[in-house]
N, C-alpha and C positions, 0 to 999 in steps of 0.2 A: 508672136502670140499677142497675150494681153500690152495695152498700153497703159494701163493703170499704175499705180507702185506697187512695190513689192518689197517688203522688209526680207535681209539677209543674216541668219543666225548662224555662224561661225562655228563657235561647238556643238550646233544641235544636232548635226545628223552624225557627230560620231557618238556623243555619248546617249543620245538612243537607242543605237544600233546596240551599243554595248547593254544599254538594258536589258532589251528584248529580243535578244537573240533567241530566246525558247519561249517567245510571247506571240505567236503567230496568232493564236484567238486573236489579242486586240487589234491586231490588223484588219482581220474579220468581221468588224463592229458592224460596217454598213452593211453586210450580207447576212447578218447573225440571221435562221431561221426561228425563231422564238421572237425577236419585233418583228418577222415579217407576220407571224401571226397575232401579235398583240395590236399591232393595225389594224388585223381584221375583227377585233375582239371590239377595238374601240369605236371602225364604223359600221359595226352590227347595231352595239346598243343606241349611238346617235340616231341611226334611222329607224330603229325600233320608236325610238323618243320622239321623234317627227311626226311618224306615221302614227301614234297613238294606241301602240299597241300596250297591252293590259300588262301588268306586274312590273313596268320600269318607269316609273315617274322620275327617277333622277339619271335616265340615260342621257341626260346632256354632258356628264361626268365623261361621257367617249372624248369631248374638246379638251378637258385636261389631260386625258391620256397622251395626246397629240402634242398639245404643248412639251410636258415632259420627254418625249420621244425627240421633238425637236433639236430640243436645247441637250442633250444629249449624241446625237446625231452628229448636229453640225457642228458643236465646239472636238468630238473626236475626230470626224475630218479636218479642220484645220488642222489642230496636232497631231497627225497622221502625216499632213504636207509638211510641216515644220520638221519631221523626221525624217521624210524624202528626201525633201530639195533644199534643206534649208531655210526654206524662205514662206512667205505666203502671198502669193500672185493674187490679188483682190480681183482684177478683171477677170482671170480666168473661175473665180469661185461665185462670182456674180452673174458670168456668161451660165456656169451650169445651171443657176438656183432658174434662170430664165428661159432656157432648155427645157427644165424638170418642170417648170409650173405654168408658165404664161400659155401655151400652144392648148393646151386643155383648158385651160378657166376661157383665153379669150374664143373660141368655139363655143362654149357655153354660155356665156355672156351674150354673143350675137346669137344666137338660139334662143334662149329665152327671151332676149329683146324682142325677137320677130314673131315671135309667138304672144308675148306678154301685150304688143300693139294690135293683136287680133281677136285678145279674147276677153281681157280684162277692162272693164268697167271705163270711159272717159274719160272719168274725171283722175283715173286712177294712174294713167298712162305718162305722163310730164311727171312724176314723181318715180316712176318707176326708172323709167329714163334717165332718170339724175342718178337712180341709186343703182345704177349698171357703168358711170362712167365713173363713178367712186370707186365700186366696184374693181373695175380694169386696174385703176391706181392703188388698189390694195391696200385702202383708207375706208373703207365703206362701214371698220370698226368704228369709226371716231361721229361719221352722218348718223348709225343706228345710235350712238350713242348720244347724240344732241335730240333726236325726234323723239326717243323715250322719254326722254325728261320735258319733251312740249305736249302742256296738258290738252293744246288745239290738238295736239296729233294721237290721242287717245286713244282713238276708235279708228283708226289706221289699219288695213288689212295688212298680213304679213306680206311684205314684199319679196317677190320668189329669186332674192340675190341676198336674201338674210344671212342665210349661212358663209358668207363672203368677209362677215367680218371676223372671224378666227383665220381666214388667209392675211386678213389683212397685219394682224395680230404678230402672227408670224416673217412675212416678209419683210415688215416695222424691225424686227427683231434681226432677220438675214443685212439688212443694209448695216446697222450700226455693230454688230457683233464681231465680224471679221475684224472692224477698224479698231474694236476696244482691244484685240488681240493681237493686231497688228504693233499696238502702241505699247501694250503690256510685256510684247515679249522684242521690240526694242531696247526696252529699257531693262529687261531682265538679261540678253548680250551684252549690254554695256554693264552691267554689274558683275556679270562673271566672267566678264574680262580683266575689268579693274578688280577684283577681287583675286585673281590669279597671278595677276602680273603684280599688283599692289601687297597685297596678304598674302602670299602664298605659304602651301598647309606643308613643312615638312617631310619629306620622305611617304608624302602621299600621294595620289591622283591628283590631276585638278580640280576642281569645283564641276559638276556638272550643271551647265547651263538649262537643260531642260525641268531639274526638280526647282532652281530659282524661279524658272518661269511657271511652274507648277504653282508653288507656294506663292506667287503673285496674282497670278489668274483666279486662286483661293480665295485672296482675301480682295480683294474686285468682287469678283461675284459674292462673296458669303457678305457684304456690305450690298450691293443690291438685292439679294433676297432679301435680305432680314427688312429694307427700307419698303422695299415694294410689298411685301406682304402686310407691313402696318398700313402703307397705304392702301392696301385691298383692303382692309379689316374697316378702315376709319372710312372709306371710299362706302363700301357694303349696306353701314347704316346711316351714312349721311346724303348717297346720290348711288342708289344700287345700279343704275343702267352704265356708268363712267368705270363701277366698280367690276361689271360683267366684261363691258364691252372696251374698257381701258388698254392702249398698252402698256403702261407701265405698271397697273395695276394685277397684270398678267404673268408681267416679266419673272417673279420670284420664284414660279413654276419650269417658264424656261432656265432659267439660273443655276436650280438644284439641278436638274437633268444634264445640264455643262459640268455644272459640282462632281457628280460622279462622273461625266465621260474622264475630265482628269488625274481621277487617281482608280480605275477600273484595270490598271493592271495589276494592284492591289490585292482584286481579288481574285488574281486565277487561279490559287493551292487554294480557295475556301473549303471549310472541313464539309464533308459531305450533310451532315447533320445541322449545320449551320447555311446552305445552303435551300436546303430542303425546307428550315423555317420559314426563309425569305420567301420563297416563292408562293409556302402557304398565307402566310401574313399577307401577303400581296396580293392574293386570289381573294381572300376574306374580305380584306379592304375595299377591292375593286368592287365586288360583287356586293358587298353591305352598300355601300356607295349607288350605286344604280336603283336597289332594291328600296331603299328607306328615306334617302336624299330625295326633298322636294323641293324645287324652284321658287316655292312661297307656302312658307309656312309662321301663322302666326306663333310668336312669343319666341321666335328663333332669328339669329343674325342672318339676315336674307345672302342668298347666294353670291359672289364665292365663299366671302369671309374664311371663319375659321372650318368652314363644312370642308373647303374644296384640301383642303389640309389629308383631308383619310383618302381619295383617289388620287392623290400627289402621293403621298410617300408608299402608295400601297403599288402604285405604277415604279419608283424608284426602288423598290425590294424588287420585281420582279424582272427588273433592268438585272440588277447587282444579285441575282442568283444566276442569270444567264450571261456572267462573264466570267465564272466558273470555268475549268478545263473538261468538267466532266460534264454529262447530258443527265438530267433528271425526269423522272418523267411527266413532270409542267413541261418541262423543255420539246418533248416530244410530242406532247398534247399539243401545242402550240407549233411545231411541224406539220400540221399532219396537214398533207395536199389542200381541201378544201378550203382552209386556214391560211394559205401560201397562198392560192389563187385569190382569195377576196384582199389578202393583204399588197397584193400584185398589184390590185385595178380600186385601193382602198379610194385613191384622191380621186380618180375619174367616178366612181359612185360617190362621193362626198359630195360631188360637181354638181351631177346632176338630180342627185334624188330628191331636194328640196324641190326645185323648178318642176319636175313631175308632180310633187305633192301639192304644192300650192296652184298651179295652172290646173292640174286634172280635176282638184275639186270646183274650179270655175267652170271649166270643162260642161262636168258633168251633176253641176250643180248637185253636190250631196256632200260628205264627208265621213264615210262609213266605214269599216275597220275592214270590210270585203275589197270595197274600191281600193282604200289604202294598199291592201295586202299586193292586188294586183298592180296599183302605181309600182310600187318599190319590187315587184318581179322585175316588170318594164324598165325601170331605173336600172336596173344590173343588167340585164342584155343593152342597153343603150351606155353604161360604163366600159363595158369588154370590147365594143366599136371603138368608142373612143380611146381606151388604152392600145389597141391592137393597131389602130389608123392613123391616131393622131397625137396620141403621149410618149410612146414609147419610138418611132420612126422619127421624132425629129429631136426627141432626148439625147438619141442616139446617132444623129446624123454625122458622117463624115464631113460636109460641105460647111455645118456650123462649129460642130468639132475643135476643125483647126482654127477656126479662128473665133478669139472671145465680143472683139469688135462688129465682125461681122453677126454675132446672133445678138446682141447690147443693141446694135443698128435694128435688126430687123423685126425686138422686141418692142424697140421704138414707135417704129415705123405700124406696128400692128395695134399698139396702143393710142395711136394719133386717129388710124383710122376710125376704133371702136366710138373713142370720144366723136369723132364727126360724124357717126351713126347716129350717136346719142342727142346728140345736139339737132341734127336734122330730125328728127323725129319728137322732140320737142316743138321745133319749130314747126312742125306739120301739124300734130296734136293741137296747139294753138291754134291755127290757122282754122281749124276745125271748129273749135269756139264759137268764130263768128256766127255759126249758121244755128245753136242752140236757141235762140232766145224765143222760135215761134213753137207755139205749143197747143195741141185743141184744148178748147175748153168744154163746159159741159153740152152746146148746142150742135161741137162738131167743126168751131170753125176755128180757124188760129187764130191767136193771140200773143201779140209781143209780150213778154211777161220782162219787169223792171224790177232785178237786175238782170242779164244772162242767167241761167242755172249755172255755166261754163265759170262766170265772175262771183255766183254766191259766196263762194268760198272765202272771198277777200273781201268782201263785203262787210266792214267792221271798222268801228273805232277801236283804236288799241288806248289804253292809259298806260301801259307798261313804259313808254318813251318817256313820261312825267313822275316815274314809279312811283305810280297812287294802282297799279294792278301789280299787287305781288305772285312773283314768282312760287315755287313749292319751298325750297331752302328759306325765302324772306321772311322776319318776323319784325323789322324797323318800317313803323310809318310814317308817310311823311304829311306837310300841313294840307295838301291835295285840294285847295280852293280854286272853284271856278264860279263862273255867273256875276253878278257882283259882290265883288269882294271886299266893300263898305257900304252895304247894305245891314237893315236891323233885321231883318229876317231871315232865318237860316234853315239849311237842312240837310241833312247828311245819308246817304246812300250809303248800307251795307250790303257785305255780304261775298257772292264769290265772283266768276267772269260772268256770269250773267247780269253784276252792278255793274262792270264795264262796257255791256251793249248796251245795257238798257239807256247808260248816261247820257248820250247825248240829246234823246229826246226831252229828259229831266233838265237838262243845262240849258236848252234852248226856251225852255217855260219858264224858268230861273228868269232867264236874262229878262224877259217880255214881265216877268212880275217883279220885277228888282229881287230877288232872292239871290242870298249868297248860295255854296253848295260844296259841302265836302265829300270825297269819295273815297273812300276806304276798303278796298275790296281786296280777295286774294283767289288764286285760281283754284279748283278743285275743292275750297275749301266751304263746306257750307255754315251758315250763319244758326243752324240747330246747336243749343248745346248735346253736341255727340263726339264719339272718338270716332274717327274715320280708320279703316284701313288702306293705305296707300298703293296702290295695285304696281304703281310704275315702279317703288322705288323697294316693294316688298316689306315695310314695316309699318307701325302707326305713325297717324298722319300730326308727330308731338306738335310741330310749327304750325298746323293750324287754329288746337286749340290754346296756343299761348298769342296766337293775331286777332282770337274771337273776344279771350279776356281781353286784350290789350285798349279793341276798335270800342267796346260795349263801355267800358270802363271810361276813355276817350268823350265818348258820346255824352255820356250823362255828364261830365265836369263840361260841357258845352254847353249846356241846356240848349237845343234847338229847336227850334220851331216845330219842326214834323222831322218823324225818322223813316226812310224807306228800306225796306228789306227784302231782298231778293236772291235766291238763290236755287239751285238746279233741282229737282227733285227723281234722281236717277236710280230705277228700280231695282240695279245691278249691285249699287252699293254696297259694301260691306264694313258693317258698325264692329263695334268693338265693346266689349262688356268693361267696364273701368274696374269694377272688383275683382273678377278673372282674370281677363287677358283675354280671353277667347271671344270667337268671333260667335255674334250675334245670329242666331237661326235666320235665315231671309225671311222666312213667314211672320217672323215678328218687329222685323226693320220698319218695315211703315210705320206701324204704333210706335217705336222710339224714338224716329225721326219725328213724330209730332209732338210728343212730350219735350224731345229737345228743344225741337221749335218755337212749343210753349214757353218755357224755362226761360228763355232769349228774353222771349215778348213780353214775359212778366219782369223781366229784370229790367226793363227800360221803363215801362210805366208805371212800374212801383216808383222810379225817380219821377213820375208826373212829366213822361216826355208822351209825346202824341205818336201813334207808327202807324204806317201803312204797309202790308205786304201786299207781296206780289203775288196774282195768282197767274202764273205766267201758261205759253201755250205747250202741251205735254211734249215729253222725250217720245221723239218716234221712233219706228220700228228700225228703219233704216235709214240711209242719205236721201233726203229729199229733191234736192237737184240734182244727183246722180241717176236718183230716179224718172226727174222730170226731162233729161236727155235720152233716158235709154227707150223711157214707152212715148215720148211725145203726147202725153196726155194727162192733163190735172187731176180727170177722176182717178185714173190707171195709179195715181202716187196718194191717194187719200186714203186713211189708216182709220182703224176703231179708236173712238175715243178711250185711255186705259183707263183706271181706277182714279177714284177724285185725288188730288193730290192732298197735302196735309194741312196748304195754309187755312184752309177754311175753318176744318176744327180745328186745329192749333190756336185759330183767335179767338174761337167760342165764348163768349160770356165774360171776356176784356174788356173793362173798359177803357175807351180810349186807343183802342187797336181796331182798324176795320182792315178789308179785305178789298184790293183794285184787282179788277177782275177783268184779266187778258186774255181768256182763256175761251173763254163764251165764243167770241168773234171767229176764231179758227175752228173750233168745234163747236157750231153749235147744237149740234143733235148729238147720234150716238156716231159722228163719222169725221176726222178730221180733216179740214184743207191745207196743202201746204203752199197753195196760193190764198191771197186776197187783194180781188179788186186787182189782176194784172201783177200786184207786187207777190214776189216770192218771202215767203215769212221767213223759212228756216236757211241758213247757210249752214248748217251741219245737222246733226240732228237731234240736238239740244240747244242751238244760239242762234236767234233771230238775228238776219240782214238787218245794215244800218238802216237801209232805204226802208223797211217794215217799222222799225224804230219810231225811225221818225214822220210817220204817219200818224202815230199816237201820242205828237206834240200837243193837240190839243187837248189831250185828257190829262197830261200832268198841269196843261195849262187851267183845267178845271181844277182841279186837284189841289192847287198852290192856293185858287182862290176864296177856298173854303176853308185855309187855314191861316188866312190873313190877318 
């Protein structure tokens, strides 16, 4: 069989047996029909929640049912083998987990690949790519996790292999789990050996080896819950996407769910009556949970935190009313055929219902609650294929069966291939690149446009590498001097990653007028006195406004020559009432953003320092170079100019504040270009190309010399 190791427990398989001699339920765990329908319970309301269907905003609550279920699951199978055979064969528990999972994900995975490279957007495709071979490696928790928190990756469409990081979650948790048991219940053999043969009780039994290992396995896990849950908690409001998409900030979930499979023979005499609570406390909990739980909500600790606390234990009462000897009628409800059958084919619709959801609205360009309804039919007859064809026939195979190596090999062997899909197909997508760059213009004829659209994208100075572009967590700046750096004239760039693009054209005018130049910028964060709502990370945005006191404050003890101020003016925003807590109506965001903006402008030149803002070119509708590849034509990507932005009244009637106006040149009428003159302005659809940048060296060059 397996070649892996395999720890050998000496008293376990008799004083088991002597347990449960009339405990044939707990043997039953992995069969029980009440989780076959509480699987289905939980990928109803997940795909409810995808699909946007009305009354369940916190149906993503279905992924901790799953965890819980897990961590229950498989910690009573291992101790189920430990009462077999003695022992716990790791290959052979790692051969099943790759039987039970990979043959269904990697089928899916290459389907949506080959789907995802024929329908989705260019530029979108080499990303996707990457997050299908994360994906396969069952790590694609940890990639969603790093692109949340990159504020470039913002506006990121959902990638149709999102829901791959709760597999990944889980499989994290299959590799090291076995071995934490493996080690724990070594060393529980060797204690109640040496306890029997060393200590021994009197005119008693011996020590049973299995409740030592019991009360070891306890206090293991009841030490990584209690540590993982603080870190979900502290995770939550300090970096919500590591706190969502974490594993170990997950793990406290798995943990309890083990917690009970160990001592769930505990409850087989539960009194009827006390049973009966469980599973109502359970149903309340679940069901409040779906119904009221929302994924952002301000003046609340953003999800998991202590929210995911009421579908964790409301999922663990309904575990521990159904290991009970008696059948209730939860228990029954949760039998009943339809409930079995969706809990049957739960993973294979997990699989594929996102990839319908997300591909069919590109599909069919729309995203409406009808389309939806019909994706997620499609989704379940394309799960019962896949369960019937490809999950269950090789779960089950004889030919991998016997051998654990032989399906560990060929799970191998199928994960080498996906990644050499993945990777070709990057390399093709590239290759594709080259041919972007020509484009009609408005006479009809092509035009090589500088940079590619295919290259806008990287098109950027970063300062992050010099940390003068703070991160979201950063609130320490540093001296961030460029230009000449013993020069008497100076100047300092605020503001957020639009100081970062704009720099280099400012550092180059710098140099050419001897000007020093300090840059102090943070991402996402704007230079309005305002309170930001944090969209990534689901709370207020506190470290921005302790970098805007910090850099303003900075400034004036500088006394600089000229101050520049620049930053995004993003209609989606969502401000934050400082007296309340609540978020500010959109219809009156513009007016606070310029009052902020004011408030800024007056605090600098109350100190008698000189400012210029930016009036930079507007947030467009969509991706400009994505656009400029898919219709090959400049007018085909040009937008209505939107509503004026705020610099201009915000400087009104300052003195000593005027207004550089970049905005005119891309829009000058009512319509905007996302070319000029050949060069592509926007690489996203808020941050101008370097190569556009610095085009407009000669107007900081003007700019520096009127403040000489």
């Amino acid at each position: 069989m397996g070649m892996l190791p395999t720890v050998k427990l000496r008293d376990a398989r008799k004083s088991f047996s002597q347990e449960t001699t009339n405990s044939s339920k707990e043997h039953q765990n992995h069969i029980r029909r009440d989780i076959q329908g509480l699987r289905a319970v939980a990928v109803l309301i997940v795909i409810a929640y995808h699909a946007d269907f009305p009354f369940i905003p916190g149906g993503f609550i279905g992924v901790d049912i799953f965890f819980v279920l897990s961590g229950f699951l498989i910690t009573g199978a291992l101790l189920r083998e430990v009462a077999k055979n003695g022992r716990i064969n790791l290959g052979n528990f790692w051969a099943r987990r790759v039987r039970r999972l990979l043959p269904a994900s990697i089928v899916v995975l290459s389907i949506t690949l080959f789907v995802s490279m024929r329908v989705l957007p260019l530029l979108q495709r080499a990303s996707v790519s990457a997050d299908v071979m994360w994906a396969s490696l069952f790590s694609a928790n940890w990639r969603f996790a790093i692109q949340q928190t990159d504020y470039l990756a913002a506006d990121r469409v959902d990638s149709p292999v999102l829901h791959y990081w709760s597999l990944g979650v889980e499989e994290q948790f299959y590799v090291v789990w076995p071995i934490v048991i493996f080690l724990v219940a070594t060393l529980a053999s060797a204690i109640t050996r040496y306890l029997n043969v060393k200590v021994p009780i009197p005119n008693s039994q011996p020590r049973d080896s299995r409740h030592i290992l019991n009360l070891s396995l306890t206090l293991v896990l009841g030490i990584l819950a209690a540590t993982s849950f603080l870190v979900c908690f502290h995770l939550s409001i300090s970096n919500q996407p590591f706190a969502y998409f974490g594993t170990f900030s997950r793990a406290w979930q798995l943990a309890l769910g083990g917690l009970l499979a160990i001592w769930a023979h505990k409850l087989m005499n539960l009194k009827r009556g006390t049973q009966e609570a469980l599973g109502f406390i359970g149903s309340v909990a679940i069901c409040c949970s779906f119904y009221f739980i929302h994924e952002s909500q301000v003046g609340v600790t953003p999800y998991p935190g202590w929210q995911a606390v009421a579908p964790t234990i409301g999922t663990i009462a309904l575990l521990a009313a159904g290991c009970a000897s008696r059948e209730t009628g939860l228990q029954k409800f949760l039998s009943l055929k339809p409930l079995q059958f969706l809990g049957g084919i739960s993973y294979s619709w997990y699989l594929v219902h996102w990839p319908f959801l997300v591909l069919g609205q590109v599909i069919f360009e729309q995203n409406s609650l009808l389309l939806n309804l019909c994706l997620v039919a499609a989704s379940l007859f394309a799960a019962w294929l896949l369960a019937i064809f490809v999950e269950n026939p090789l779960r089950f195979s004889k030919l991998l069966t016997v051998s654990s190596v032989r399906t560990i090999g060929l799970g191998a062997l199928s994960l080498v291939l996906i990644i050499s899909l993945g990777i070709t197909t990057i390399w093709k997508t590239n290759s594709v690149y080259a041919s972007t760059a020509l484009v009609k213009n408005s006479n009809g004829q092509f035009q090589k446009l500088n940079p590619s659209p295919a290259d806008a994208s990287t098109d950027y100075f970063s300062l992050a590498k010099f940390g003068c572009a703070l991160g979201l967590d950063q609130v320490v700046v540093n001296e961030c001097a460029f230009g000449r750096i013993d020069a008497d004239q100076s100047l300092v760039i605020l503001g957020d990653s639009h100081g970062s693009a704009i720099f280099p054209a400012v550092e180059a005018a710098a140099q050419k007028q001897n000007w020093k130049v300090n840059v102090w910028t943070k991402n996402a964060c704007p230079i309005a006195n305002v309170s930001k709502w944090d969209t990534a990370r689901k709370r207020i945005f506190s470290e921005c406004d302790e970098f805007r006191r910090t850099i303003i404050g900075q400034t004036i003890s500088r006394n600089p020559n000229l101050v520049i101020l620049v930053s995004a003016f993003n209609p989606k925003t969502i401000l934050i009432d400082r007296n309340s807590g609540a978020p500010i109506a959109q219809s009156k965001m513009r007016a606070n953003m310029i009052s902020g903006l004011r408030q800024s402008i007056r605090q600098l030149t109350n100190a008698g320092l000189k400012v210029v803002i930016l009036r930079e070119p507007p947030y467009a509708p969509f991706d400009p170079p994505e656009c400029l590849i898919e219709k090959k034509k400049v007018e085909a990507c040009a937008f209505n100019a939107p509503q004026q932005s705020p610099e201009v009244q915000a400087s009104k009637n300052i003195s000593n504040a005027k207004v550089l106006d970049l905005y005119s040149a891309v829009c000058p009428s009512d319509r905007c270009s996302p070319v000029k003159k050949q060069v592509i302005v926007y690489r996203d659809r808020t941050h101008m190309t370097k190569t556009y940048v610095m085009t407009l060296e000669p107007r900081f060059t003007q700019l520096l010399k009127q403040y000489e």
